[in-house]
N, C-alpha and C positions, 0 to 999 in steps of 0.2 A: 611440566605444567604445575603452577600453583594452585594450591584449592579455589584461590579466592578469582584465579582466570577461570575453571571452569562454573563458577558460580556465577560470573558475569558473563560467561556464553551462556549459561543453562537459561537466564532469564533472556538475554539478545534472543533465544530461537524461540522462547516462548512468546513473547510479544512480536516475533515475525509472526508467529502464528495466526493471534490474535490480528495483528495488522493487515493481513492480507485474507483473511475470513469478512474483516470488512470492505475491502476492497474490491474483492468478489459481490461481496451481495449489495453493494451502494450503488453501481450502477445496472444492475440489476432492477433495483428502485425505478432507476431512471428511465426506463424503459417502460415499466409500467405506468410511471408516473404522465412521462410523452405521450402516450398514449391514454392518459382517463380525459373521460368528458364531466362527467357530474364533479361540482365542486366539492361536495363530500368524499368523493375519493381522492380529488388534487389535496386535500387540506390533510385528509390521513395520513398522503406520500411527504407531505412537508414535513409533518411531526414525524415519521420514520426516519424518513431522510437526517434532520435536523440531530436526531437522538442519538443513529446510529454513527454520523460525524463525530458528533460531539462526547457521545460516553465513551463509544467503541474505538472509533478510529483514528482520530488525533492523541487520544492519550497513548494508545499503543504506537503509532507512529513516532510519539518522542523518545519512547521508553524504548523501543526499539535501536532507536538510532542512538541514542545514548550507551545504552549499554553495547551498540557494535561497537562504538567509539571506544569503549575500554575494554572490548577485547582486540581490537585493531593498534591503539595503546599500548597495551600488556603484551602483544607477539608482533606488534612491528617491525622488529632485527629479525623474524623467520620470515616473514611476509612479504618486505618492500621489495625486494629484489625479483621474489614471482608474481610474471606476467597474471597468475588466473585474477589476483586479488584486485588488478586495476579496471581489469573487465566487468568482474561483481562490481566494485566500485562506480564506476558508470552505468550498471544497471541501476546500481539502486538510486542513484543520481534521478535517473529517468522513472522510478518509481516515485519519488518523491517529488517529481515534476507532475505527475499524473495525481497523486494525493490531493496535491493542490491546484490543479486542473480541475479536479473531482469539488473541491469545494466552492470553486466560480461557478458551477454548474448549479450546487447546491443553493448557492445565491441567487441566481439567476430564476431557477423554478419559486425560489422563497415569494419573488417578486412576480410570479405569476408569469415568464416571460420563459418561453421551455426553446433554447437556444438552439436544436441541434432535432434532426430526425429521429423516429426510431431507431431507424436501420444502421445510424451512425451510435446510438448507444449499444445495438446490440456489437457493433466492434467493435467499440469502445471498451465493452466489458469482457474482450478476449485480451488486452493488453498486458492487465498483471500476469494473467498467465502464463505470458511469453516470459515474462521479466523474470520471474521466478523461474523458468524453465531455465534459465541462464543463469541467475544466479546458484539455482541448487548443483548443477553441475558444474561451474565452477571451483563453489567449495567442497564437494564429495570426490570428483575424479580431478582434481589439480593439473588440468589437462595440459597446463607450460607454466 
């Protein structure tokens, strides 16, 4: 391992971090959000919503994937041949289906029109967790 692969995992897992901190608590929003009646709290949910998309969560989600890209790049000759990496690989596929899922949603409330029930965001916002749950083990027990 070259210094400069672990310096581009060290940042890949830090903006995993980051990324999935918002992912967590963005449809969390949502759920509160589904649920306000006074307009003064649907317009607070909006600017949170809107802030935490926009500082939090899309920049870590590029910077994320960017820098997996060059570490999936940098050790793709140890990589491509194990099965765990194409699994991660389609999880995070389906995270980043869900990211932007998460941002129709966000458009959607922007517009005053709350698409989806409670009970559907509070599943909703068990799904990264599952993804994650796949992916971390995955890449920790390299289970094939």
């Amino acid at each position: 391992m070259t210094s400069s692969y672990l310096w581009i995992k060290a940042f890949h897992v830090i903006f995993v971090i980051t990324w999935m901190a918002a992912l967590f608590y963005l449809p969390r929003l949502f759920v509160y959000h589904g649920s306000a009646t006074d307009e003064i709290s649907k317009d607070r949910f909006k600017i949170m919503e809107h802030k935490l998309y926009t500082i939090i969560a899309r920049p870590s989600m590029i910077l994320a994937t960017g820098f997996g890209l060059g570490v999936l790049y940098l050790g793709w000759d140890a990589f491509a041949s194990r099965g765990w990496i194409w699994v991660k690989l389609g999880a995070v596929v389906l995270l980043l289906g869900y990211h932007h899922y998460c941002a129709r949603i966000l458009r959607a409330f922007a517009d005053d029109k709350n698409p989806h029930s409670e009970r559907f965001y509070r599943m909703f916002n068990e799904i990264p967790a599952l993804l994650l749950i796949v992916i971390v083990i995955m890449v920790v027990v390299q289970p094939f």
